[in-house]
Rosetta silent file (secondary structure, phi, psi, omega in degrees, C-alpha in Angstrom):
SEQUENCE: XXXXXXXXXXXXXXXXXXXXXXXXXXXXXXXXXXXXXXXXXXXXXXXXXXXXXXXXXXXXXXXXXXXXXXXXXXXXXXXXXXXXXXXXXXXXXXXXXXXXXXXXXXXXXXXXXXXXXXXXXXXXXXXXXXXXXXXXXXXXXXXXXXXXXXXXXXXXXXXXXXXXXXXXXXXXXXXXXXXXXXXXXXXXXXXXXXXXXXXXXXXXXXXXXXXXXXXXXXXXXXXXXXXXXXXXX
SCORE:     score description
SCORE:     0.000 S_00000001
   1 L     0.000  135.756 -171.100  173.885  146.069  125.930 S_00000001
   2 L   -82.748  137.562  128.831  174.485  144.400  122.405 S_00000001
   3 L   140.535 -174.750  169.172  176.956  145.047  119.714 S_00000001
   4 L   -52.623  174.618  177.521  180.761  145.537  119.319 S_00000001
   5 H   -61.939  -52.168 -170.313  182.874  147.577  122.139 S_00000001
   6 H   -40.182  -45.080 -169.896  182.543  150.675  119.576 S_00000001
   7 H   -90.540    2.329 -173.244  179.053  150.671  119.318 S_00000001
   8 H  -116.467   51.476 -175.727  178.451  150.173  122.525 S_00000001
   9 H   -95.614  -53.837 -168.312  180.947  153.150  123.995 S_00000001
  10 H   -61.032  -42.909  152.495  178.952  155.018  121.229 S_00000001
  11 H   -31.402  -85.652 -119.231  175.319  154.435  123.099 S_00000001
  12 H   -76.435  -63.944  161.261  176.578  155.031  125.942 S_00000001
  13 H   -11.930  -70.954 -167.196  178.852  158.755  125.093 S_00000001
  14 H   -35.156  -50.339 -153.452  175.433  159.443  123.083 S_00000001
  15 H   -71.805  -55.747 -151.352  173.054  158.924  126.079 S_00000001
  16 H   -65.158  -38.969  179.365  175.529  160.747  128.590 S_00000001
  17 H   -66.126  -39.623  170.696  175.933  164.146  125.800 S_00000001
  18 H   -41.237  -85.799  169.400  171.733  163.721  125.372 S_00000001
  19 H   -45.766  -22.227 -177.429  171.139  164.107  129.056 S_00000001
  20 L   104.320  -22.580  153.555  173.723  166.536  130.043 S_00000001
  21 L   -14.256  -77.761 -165.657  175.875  164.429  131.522 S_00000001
  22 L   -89.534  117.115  171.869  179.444  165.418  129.985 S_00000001
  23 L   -38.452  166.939  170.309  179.521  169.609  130.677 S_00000001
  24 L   -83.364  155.350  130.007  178.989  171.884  127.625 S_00000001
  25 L   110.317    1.278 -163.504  182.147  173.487  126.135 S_00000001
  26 L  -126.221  142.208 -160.517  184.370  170.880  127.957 S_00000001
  27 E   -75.128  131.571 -175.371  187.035  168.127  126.677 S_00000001
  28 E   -74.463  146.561  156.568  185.876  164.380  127.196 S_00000001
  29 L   -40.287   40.073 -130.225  188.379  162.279  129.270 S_00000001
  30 H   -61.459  -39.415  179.116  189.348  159.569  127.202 S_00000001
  31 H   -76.032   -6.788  162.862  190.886  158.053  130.428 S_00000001
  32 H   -66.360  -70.536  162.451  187.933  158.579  132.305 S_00000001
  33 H   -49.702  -22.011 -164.080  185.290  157.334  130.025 S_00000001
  34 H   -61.658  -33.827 -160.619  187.814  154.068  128.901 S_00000001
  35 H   -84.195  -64.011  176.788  187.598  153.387  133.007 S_00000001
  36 H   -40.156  -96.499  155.977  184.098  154.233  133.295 S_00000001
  37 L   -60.955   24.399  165.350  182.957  151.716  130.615 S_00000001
  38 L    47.459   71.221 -176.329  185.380  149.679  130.501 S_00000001
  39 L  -150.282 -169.439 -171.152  186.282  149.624  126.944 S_00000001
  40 L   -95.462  174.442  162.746  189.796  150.518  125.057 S_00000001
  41 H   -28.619  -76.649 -163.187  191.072  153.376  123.312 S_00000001
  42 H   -70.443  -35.958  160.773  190.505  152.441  119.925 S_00000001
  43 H   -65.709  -33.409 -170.186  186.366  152.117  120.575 S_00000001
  44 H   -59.599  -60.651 -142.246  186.598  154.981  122.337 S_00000001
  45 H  -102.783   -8.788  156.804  187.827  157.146  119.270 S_00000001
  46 H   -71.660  -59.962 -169.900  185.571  155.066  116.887 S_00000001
  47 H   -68.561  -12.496  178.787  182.551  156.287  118.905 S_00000001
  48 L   -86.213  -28.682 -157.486  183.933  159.971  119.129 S_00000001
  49 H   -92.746  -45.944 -177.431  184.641  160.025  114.900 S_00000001
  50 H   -69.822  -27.514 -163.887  180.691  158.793  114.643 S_00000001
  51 H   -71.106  -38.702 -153.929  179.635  161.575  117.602 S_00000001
  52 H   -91.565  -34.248  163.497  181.607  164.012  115.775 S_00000001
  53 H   -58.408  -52.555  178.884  179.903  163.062  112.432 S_00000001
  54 L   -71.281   25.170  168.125  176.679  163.471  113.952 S_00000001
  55 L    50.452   21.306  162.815  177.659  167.053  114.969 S_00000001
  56 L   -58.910  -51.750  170.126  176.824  165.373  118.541 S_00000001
  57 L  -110.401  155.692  177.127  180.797  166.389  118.986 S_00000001
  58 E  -145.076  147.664 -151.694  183.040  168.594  117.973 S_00000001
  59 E  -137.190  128.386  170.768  186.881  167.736  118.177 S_00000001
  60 E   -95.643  157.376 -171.977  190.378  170.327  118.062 S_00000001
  61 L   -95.170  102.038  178.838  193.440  168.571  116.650 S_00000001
  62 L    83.069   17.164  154.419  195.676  167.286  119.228 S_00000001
  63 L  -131.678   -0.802 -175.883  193.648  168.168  122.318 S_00000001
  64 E   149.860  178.663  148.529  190.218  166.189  121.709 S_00000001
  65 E  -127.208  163.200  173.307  186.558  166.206  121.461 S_00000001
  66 E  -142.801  164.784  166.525  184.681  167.953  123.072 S_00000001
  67 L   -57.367   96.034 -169.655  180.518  169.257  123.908 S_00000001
  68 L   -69.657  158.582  166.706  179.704  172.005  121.888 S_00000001
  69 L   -70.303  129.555  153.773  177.556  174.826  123.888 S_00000001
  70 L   -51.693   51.902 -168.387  173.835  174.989  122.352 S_00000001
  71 L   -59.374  167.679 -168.666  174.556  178.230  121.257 S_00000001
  72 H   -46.811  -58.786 -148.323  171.299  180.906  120.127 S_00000001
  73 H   -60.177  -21.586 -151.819  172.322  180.106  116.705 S_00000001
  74 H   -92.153  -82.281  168.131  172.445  176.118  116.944 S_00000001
  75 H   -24.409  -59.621  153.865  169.299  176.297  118.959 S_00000001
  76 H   -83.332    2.253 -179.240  167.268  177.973  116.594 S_00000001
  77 H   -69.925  -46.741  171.374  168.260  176.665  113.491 S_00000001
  78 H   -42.701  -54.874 -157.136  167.028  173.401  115.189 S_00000001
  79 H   -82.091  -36.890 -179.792  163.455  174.843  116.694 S_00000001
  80 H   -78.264  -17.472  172.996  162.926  176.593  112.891 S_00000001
  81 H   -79.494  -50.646  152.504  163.621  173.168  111.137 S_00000001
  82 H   -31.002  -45.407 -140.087  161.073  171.579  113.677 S_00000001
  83 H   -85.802  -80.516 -112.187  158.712  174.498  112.640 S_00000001
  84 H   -96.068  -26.905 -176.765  158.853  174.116  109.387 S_00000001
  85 H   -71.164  -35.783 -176.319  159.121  169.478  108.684 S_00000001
  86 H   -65.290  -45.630 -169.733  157.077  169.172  111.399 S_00000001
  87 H   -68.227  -19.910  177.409  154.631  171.646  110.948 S_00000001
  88 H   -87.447  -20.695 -171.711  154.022  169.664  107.028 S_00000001
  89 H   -85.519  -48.781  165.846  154.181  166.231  108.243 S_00000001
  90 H   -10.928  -53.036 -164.712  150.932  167.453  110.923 S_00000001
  91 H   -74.819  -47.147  173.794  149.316  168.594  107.865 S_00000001
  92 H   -82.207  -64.095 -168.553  149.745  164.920  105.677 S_00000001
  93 L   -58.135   26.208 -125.090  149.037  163.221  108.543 S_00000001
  94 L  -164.612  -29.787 -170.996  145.826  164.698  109.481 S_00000001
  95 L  -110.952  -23.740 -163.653  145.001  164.069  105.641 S_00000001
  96 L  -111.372  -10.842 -173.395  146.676  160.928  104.765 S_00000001
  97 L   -76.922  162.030 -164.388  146.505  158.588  108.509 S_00000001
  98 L  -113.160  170.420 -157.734  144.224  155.736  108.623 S_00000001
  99 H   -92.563  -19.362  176.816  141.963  155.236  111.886 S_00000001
 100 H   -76.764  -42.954 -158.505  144.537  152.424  113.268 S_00000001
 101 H   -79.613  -22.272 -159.184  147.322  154.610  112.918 S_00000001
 102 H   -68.748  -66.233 -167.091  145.458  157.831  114.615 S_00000001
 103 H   -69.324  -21.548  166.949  144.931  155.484  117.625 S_00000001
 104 H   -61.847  -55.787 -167.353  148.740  153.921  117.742 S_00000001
 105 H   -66.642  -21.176  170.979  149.815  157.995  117.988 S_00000001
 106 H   -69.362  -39.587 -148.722  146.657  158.058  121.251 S_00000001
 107 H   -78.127  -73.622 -178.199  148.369  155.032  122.450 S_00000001
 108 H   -44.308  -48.588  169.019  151.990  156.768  122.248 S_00000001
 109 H   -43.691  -53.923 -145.906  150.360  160.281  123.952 S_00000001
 110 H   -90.545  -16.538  158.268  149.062  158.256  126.821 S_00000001
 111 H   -81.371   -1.504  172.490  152.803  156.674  127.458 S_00000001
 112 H   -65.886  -74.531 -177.593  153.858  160.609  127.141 S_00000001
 113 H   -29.907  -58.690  167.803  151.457  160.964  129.766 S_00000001
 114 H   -25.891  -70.537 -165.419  152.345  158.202  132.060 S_00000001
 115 H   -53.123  -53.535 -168.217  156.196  158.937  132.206 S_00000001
 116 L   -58.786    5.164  172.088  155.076  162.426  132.900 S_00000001
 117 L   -99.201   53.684  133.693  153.441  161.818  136.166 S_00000001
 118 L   177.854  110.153 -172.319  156.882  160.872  138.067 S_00000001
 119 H   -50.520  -23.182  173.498  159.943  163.093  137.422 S_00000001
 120 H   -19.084  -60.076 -136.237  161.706  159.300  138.154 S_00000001
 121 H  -102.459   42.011  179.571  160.855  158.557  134.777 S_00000001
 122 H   -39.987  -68.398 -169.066  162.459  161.632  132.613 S_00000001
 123 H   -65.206  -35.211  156.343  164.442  159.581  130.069 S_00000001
 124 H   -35.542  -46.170  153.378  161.318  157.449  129.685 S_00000001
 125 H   -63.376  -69.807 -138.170  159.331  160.923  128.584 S_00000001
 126 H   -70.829  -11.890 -179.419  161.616  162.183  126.205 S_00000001
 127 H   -72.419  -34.850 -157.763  162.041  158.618  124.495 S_00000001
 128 H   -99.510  -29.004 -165.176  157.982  158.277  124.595 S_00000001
 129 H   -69.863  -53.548 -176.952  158.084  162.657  123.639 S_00000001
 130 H   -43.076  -55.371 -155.552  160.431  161.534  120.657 S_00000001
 131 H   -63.983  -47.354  175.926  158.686  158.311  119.637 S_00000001
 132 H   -26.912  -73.778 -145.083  155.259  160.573  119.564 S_00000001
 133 H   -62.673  -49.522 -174.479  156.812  163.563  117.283 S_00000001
 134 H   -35.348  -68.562  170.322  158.222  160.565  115.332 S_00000001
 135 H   -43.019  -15.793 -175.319  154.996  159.000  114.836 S_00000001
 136 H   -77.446  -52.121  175.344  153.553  162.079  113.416 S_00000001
 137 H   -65.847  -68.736 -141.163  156.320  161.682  110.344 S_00000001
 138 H   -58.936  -54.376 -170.346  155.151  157.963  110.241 S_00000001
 139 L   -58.831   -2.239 -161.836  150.985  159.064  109.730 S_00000001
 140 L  -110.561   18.665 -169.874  152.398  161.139  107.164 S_00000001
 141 L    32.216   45.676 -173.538  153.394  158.582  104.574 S_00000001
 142 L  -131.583   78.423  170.668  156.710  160.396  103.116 S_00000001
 143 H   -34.835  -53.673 -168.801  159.993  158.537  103.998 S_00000001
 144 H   -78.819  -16.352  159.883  162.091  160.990  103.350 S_00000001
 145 H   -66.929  -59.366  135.893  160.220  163.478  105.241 S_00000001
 146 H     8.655  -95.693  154.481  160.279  160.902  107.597 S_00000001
 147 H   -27.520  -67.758 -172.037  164.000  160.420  107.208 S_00000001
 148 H   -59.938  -48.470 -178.257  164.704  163.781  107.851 S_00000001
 149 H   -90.734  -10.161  157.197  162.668  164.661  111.313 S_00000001
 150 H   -32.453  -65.175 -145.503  164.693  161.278  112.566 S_00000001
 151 H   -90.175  -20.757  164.664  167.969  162.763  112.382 S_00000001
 152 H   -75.397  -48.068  155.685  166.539  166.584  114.004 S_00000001
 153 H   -17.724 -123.466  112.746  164.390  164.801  116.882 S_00000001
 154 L    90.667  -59.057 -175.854  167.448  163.098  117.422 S_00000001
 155 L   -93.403   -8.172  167.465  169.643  166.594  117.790 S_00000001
 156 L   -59.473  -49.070 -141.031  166.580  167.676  119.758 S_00000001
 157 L   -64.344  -27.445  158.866  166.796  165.684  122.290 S_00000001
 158 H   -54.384  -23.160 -153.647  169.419  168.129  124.911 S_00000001
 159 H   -87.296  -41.591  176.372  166.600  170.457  124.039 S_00000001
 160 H   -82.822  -42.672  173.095  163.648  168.291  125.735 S_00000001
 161 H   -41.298  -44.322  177.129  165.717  167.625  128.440 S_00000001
 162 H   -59.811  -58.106  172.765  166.289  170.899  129.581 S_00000001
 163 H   -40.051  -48.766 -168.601  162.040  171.512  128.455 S_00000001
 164 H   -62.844  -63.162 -176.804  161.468  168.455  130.886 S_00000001
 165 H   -72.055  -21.753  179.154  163.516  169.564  133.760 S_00000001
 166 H   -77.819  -27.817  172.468  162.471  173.084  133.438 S_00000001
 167 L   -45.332  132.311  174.887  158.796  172.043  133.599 S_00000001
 168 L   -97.981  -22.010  173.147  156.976  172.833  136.933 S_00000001
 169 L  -151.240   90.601 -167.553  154.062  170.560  135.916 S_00000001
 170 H   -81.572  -15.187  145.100  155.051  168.421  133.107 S_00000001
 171 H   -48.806  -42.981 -165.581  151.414  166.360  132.948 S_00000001
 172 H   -71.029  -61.081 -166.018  149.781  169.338  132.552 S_00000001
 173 H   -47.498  -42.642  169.702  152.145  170.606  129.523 S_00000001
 174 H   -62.916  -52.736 -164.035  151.728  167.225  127.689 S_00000001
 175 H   -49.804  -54.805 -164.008  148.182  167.162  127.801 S_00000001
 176 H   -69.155  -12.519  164.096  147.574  170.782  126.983 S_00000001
 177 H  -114.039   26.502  176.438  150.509  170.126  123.798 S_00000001
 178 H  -110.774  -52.800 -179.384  150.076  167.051  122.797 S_00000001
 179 L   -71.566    7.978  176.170  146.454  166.277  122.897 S_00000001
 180 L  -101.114    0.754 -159.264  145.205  168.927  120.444 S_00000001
 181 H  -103.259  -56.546  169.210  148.201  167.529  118.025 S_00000001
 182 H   -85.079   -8.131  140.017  146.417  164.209  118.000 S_00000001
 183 H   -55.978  -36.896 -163.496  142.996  165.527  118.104 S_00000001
 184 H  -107.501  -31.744  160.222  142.857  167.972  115.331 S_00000001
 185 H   -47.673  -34.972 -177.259  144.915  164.545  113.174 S_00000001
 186 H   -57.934  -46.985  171.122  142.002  162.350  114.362 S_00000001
 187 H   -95.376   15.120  174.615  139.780  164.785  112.907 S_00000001
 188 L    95.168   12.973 -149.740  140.987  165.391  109.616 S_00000001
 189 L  -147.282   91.793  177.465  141.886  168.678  110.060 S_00000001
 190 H   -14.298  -87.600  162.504  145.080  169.845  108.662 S_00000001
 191 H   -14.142  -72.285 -174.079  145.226  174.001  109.730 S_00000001
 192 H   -57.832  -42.509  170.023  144.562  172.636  113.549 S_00000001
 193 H   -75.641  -29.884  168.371  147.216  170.352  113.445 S_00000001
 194 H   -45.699  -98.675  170.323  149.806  172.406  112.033 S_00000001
 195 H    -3.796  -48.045  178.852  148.586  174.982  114.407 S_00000001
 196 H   -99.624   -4.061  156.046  149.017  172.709  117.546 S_00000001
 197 H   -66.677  -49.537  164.711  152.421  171.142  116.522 S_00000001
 198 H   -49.304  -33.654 -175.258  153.907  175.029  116.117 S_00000001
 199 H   -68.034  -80.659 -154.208  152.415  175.352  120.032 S_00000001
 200 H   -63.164  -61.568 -178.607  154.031  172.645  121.481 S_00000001
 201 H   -22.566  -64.093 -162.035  157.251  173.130  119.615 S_00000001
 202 H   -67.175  -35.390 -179.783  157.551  177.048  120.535 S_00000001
 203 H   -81.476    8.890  162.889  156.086  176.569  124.006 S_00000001
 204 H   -94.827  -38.757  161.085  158.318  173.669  124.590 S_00000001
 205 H   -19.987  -71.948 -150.157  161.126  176.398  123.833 S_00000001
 206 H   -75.317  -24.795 -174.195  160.274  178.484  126.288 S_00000001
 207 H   -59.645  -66.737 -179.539  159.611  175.740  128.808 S_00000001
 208 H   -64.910  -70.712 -170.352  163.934  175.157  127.690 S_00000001
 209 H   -95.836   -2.523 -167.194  165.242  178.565  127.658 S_00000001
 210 L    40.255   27.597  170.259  162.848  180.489  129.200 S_00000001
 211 L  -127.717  140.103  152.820  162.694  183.316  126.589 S_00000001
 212 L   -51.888   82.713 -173.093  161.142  183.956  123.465 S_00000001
 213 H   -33.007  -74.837 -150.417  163.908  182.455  120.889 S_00000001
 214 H  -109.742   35.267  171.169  162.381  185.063  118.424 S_00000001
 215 H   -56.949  -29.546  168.772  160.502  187.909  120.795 S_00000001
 216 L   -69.572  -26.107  165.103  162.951  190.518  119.313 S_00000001
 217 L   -75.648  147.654  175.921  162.083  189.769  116.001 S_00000001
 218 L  -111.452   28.244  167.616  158.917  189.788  113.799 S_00000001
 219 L   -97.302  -14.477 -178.442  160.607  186.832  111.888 S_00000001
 220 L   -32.593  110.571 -173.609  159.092  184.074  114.057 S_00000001
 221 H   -48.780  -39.620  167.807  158.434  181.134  111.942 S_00000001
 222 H   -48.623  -56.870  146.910  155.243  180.659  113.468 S_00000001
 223 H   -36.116  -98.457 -163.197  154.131  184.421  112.329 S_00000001
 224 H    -7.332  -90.653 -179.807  155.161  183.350  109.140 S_00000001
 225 H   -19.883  -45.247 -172.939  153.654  180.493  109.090 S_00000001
 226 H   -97.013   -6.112 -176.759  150.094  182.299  110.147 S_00000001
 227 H   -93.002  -58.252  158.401  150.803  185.307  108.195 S_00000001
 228 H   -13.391  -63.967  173.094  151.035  182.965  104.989 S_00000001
 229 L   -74.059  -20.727 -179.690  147.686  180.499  106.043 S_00000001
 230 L   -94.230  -23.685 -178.201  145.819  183.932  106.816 S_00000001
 231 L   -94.814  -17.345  174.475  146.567  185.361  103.070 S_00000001
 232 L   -72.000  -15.431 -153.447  145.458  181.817  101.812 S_00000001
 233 L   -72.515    0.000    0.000  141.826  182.131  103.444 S_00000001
């Protein structure tokens, strides 16, 4: 691994808080991690101050940092921010990708696919799930939109783990939510992709928590979403 000690304490923290590694709700070990990667204090607490920016951490004053819990509220504020950047980038790309770019996002499905035949290869899915969603923001020629679904993917990513591990047949689930996301882009056809990016999001949910985030509620961004596109027709 490449860079200063800081950054690369800060990979490494990142990857272990991503995965699940370091409990929720519990203080990291600065003499544990220093000995475990072999690095000093002072990187240590450089890579905790960036963790902590990126709301990755969260740190009390004179005992630490520590893993916040993925509380309801954290969780959906995340899955409705998906809903709603995601569900618009679906929509430009579908209108604005070029036939090279269509087939780079087939190319990226079919390394979804791969990893997802052999539970081995987890962190390889969610890297190839990420790169995918990513690519979707790419076809959609708006950096800052762009920009934006970086840094939630990004804060996603405990969220596919859990989706991954929860999965009983995780080939089947990409195919049946992925390939209608790059189908209905292939074909031009805005509505359908919106429409199959809200699927895999909320059914990747449930896949994670195993509940309906918003079954008590009639607010479900998705309803929205279809109560809106149904008043447009």
């Amino acid at each position: 691994m490449k860079g200063t000690l800081a950054e690369q304490a800060y990979e490494r923290i990142k990857r272990g808080i991503l995965k699940g590694e370091f409990p929720e709700g519990e203080f990291l070990s600065e003499a544990e991690i220093t000995k475990r990667y072999g690095i000093g204090r002072t990187p240590f607490r450089e890579a905790c101050n960036r963790l902590h920016n990126e709301q990755l951490l969260e740190v009390l004053p004179r005992r630490g940092y520590f893993v916040p819990e993925l509380s309801f509220r954290a969780v959906r504020d995340l899955l409705e921010t998906r809903l709603v950047l995601e569900g618009v980038a679906a929509e430009l790309a579908a209108t604005r990708s070029e036939p090279a770019e269509v087939k780079r996002l087939e190319e990226l499905y079919q390394k979804v696919l791969r990893a997802a035949r052999s539970r081995a290869q987890i962190d390889a899915l969610v890297e190839s799930n990420r790169e995918f969603h990513l690519e979707i923001a790419r076809l959609a020629h708006n950096r800052e939109l762009e920009s934006l679904l970086r840094g939630v993917l990004e804060r996603s990513t405990r969220l596919v783990y859990l989706a991954a591990r929860s999965s009983t047949g995780l080939e089947r689930d990409v195919a049946h939510l992925l390939k209608p996301i790059v189908e209905a882009i292939r074909a031009g056809q805005p509505r359908a992709a919106h429409e199959a990016v809200v699927n895999d999001i909320t059914r990747g949910q449930l896949n994670a928590l195993g509940h309906d985030l918003w079954a008590s509620t009639s607010s479900s961004p998705a309803v929205l979403i279809e109560g809106k596109q149904k008043r447009k027709r």
